[in-house]
C-alpha positions as CSV (number, residue, x, y, z in Angstrom):
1,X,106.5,61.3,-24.2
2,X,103.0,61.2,-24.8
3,X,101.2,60.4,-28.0
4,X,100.4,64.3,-28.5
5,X,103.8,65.7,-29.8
6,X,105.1,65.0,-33.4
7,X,109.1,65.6,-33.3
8,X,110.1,67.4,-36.5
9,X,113.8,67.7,-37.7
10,X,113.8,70.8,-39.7
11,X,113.5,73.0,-38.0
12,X,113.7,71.3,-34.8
13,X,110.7,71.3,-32.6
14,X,108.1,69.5,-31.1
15,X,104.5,69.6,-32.4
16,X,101.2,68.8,-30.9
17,X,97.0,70.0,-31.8
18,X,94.9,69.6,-28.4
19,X,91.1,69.8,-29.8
20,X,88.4,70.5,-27.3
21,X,84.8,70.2,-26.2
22,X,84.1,74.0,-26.3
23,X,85.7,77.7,-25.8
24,X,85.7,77.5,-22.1
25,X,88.2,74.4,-21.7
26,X,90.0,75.4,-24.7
27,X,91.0,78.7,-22.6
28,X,91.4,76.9,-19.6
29,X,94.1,75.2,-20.7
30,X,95.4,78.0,-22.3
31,X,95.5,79.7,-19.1
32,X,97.4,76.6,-17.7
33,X,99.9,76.6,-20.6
34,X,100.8,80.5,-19.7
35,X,101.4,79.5,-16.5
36,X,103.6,76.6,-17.4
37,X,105.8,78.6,-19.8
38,X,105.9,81.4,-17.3
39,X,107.3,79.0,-14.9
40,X,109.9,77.3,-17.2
41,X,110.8,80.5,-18.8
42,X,110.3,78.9,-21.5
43,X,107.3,79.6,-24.3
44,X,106.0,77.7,-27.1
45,X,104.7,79.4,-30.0
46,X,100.5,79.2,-29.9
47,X,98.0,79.5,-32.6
48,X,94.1,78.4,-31.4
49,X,90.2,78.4,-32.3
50,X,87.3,78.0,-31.0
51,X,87.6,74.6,-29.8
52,X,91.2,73.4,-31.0
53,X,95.1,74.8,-29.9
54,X,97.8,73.9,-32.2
55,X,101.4,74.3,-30.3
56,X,105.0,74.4,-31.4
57,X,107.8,73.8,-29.2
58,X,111.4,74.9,-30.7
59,X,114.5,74.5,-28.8
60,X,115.1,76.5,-25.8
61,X,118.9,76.9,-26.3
62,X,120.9,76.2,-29.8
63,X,119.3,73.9,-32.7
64,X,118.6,70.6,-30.6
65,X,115.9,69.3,-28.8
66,X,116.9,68.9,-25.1
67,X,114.9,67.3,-22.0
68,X,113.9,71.4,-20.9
69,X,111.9,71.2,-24.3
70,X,110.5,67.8,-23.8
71,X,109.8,68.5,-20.0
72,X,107.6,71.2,-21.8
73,X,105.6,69.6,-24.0
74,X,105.2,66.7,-21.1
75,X,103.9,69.6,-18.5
76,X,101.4,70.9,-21.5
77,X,100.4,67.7,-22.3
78,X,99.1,67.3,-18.2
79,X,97.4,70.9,-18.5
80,X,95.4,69.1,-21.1
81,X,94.2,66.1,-19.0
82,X,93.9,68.0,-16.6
83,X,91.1,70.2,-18.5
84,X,89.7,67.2,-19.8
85,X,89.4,65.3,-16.1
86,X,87.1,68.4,-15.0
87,X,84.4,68.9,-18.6
């Protein structure tokens, strides 16, 4: 997994803060992430400002980390390259 995410036991979940250049890649990859989740049917909570988006995996199903929430935080972590290949 990439060097973004945090694992946290209690409560379970997977952490990461993606900071960026200014508001205009910031929501790009914010629009990436919705489509991500929409995809996976699965949907991280989000908190963000101007420049920075902090996200918070928790399990999909039951109290474990599986590979659908890994896969996740792997597929987030490429919306963020991928807004930071194009500034």
């Amino acid at each position: 997994m990439s060097d973004f995410w945090k694992t946290k036991k209690r409560p379970p979940s997977l952490e990461a803060r993606f900071e960026f250049d200014d508001y205009d890649s910031m929501r790009d990859f914010l629009d990436d992430l919705a489509d991500v989740a929409e995809e996976r049917d699965h949907h991280p909570n989000i908190s963000f400002g101007r420049t920075h988006a902090s996200i918070v995996i928790y399990p999909k199903e039951g109290n474990t980390l599986s590979d659908v929430d890994f896969e996740l935080a792997e597929s987030i972590s490429d919306c963020f390259n991928k807004v930071l290949s194009q500034s």
